[in-house]
MIKOLVEX-37627 format. One record per atom (N, C-alpha, C): x, y, z; atom name; residue in three letters. Coordinates in Angstrom, 3 decimals. Example, Ala and Ser with C-alpha at 12.3 -4.5 7.8 and 13.67 -1.06 7.14 Angstrom:
     east    north       up atome residu
   13.190   -5.690    7.800     N    ALA
   12.300   -4.500    7.800    CA    ALA
   13.200   -3.300    7.800     C    ALA
   12.850   -2.250    7.080     N    SER
   13.670   -1.060    7.140    CA    SER
   12.900    0.030    7.870     C    SER
This chain:
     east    north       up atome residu
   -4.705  -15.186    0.680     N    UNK
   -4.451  -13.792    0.344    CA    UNK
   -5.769  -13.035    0.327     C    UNK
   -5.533  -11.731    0.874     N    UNK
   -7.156  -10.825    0.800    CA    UNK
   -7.312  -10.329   -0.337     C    UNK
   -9.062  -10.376   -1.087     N    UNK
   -9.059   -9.870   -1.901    CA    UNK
   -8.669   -8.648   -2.267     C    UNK
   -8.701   -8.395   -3.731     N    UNK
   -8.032   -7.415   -4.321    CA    UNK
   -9.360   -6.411   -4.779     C    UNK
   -9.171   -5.320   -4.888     N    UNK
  -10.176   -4.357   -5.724    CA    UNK
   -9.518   -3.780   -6.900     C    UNK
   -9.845   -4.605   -8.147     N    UNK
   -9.365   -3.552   -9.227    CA    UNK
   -9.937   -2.087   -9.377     C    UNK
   -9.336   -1.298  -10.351     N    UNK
   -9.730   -0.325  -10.104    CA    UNK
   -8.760    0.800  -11.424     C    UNK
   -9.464    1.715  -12.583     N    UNK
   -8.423    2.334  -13.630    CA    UNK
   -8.231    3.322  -12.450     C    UNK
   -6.627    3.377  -12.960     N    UNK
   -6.243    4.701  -12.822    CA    UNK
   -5.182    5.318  -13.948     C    UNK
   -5.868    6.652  -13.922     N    UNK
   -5.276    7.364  -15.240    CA    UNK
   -4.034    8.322  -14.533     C    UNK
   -2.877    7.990  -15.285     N    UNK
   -1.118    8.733  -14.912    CA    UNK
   -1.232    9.822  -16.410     C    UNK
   -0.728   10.291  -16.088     N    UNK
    0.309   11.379  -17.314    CA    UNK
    1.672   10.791  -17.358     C    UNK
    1.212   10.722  -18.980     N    UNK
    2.546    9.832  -19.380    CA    UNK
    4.058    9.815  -18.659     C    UNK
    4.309   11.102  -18.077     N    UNK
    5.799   11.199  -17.576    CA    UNK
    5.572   10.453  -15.981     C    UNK
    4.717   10.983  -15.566     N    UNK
    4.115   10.326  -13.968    CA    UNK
    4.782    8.658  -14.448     C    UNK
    3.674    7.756  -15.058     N    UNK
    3.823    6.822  -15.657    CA    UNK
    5.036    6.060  -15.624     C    UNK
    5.876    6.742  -16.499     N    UNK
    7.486    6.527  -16.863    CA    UNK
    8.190    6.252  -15.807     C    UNK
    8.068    7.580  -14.917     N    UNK
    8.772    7.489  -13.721    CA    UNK
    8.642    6.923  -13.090     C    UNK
    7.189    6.152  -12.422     N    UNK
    6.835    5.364  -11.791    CA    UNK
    7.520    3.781  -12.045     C    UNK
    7.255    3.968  -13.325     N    UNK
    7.570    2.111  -13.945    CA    UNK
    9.141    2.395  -13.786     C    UNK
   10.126    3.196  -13.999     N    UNK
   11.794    3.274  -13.799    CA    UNK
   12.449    3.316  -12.219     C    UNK
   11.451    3.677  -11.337     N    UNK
   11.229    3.458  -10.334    CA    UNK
   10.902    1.703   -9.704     C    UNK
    9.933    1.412   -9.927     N    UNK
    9.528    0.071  -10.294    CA    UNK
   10.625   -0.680  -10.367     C    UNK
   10.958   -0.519  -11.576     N    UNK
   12.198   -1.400  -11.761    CA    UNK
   13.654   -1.328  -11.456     C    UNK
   13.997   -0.383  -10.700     N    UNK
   15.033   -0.031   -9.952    CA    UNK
   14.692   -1.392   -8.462     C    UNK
   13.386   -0.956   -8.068     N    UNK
   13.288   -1.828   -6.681    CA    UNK
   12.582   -3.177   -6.968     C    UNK
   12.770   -3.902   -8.263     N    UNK
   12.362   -5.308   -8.589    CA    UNK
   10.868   -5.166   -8.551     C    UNK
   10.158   -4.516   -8.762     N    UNK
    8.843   -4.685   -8.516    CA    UNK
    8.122   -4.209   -9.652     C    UNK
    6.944   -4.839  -10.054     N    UNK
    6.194   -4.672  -10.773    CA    UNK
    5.298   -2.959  -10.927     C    UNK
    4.988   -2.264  -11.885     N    UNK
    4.470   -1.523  -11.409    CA    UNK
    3.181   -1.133  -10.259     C    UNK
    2.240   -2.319  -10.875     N    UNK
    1.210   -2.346   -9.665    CA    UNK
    1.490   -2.721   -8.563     C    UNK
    2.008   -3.155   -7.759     N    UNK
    3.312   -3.838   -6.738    CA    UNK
    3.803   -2.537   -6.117     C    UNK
    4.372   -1.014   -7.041     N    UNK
    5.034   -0.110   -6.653    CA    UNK
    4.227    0.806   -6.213     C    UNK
    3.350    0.860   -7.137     N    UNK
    1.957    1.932   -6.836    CA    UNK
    1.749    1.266   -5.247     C    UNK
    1.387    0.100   -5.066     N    UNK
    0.604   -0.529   -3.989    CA    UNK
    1.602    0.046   -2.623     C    UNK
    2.603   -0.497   -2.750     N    UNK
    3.684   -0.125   -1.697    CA    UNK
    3.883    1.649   -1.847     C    UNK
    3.917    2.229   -2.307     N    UNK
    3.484    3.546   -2.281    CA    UNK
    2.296    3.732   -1.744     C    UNK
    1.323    3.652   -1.671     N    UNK
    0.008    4.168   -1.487    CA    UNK
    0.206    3.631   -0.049     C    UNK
    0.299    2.072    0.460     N    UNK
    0.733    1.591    1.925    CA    UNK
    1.439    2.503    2.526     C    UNK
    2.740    2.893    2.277     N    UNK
    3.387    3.865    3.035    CA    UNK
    3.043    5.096    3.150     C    UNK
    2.538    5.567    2.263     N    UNK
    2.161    7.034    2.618    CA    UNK
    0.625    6.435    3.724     C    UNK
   -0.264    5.659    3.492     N    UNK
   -1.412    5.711    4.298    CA    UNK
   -0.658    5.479    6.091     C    UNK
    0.147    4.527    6.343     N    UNK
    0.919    4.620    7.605    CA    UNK
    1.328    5.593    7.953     C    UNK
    2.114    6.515    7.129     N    UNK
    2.922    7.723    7.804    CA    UNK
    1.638    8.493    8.083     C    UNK
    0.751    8.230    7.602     N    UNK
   -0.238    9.343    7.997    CA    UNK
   -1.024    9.142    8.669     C    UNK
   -0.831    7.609    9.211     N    UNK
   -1.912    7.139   10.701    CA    UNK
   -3.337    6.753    9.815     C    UNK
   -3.020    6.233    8.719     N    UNK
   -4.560    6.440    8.191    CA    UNK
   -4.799    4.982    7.847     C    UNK
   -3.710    4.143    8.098     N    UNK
   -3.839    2.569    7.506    CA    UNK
   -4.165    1.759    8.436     C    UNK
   -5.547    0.962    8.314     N    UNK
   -6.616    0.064    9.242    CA    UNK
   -5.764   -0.779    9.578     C    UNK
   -5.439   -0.814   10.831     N    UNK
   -4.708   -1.907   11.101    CA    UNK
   -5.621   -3.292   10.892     C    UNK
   -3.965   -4.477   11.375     N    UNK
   -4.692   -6.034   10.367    CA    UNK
   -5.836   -6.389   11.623     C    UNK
   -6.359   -7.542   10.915     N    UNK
   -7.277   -7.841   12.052    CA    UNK
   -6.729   -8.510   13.026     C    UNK
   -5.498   -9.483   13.252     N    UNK
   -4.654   -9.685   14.308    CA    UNK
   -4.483   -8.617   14.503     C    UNK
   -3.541   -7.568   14.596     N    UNK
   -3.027   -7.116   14.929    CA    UNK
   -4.174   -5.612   15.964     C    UNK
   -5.316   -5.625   15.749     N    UNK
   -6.188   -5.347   16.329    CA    UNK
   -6.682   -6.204   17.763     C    UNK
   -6.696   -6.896   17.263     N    UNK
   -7.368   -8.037   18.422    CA    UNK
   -6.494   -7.846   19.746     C    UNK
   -4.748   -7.973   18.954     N    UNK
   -3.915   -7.849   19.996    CA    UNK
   -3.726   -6.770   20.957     C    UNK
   -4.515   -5.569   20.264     N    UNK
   -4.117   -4.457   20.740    CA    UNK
   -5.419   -3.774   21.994     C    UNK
   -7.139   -4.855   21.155     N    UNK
   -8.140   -4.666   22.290    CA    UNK
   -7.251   -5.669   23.316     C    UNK
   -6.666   -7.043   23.187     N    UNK
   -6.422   -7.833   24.541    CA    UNK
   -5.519   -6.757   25.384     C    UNK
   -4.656   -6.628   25.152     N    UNK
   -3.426   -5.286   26.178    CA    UNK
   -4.309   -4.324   26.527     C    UNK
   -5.072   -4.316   26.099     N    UNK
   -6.066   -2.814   26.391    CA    UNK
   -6.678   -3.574   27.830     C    UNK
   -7.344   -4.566   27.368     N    UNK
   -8.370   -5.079   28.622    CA    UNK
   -7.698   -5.950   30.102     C    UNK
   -6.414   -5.690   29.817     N    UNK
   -5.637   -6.246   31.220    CA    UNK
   -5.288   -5.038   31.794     C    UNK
């Protein structure tokens, strides 16, 4: 597994709430929900580094 970067982050209590009722609607932990949140929004926005396979694969198709 790749390392992790901890890191505080400060919610307003209702943010918070909602997040964790959220959370637990989709089985997931809150940090788990945050994470998968933050992933999806960085994709929809073209902004998420692709993996390092999945790079490699994409210079090989490039160079044929």
């Amino acid at each position: 597994m790749a390392d992790r970067k901890p890191f505080l982050l400060r919610l307003e209590p209702g943010v918070h709430q909602a997040l964790q009722r959220w959370a637990d609607d989709e089985l997931r932990s809150l940090n788990g929900q945050i994470d998968y949140l933050l992933r999806d929004a960085l994709r929809r926005a073209g902004r998420l580094p692709a993996a390092k396979g999945a790079a490699q694969r994409t210079r090989e198709r490039s160079d044929k």
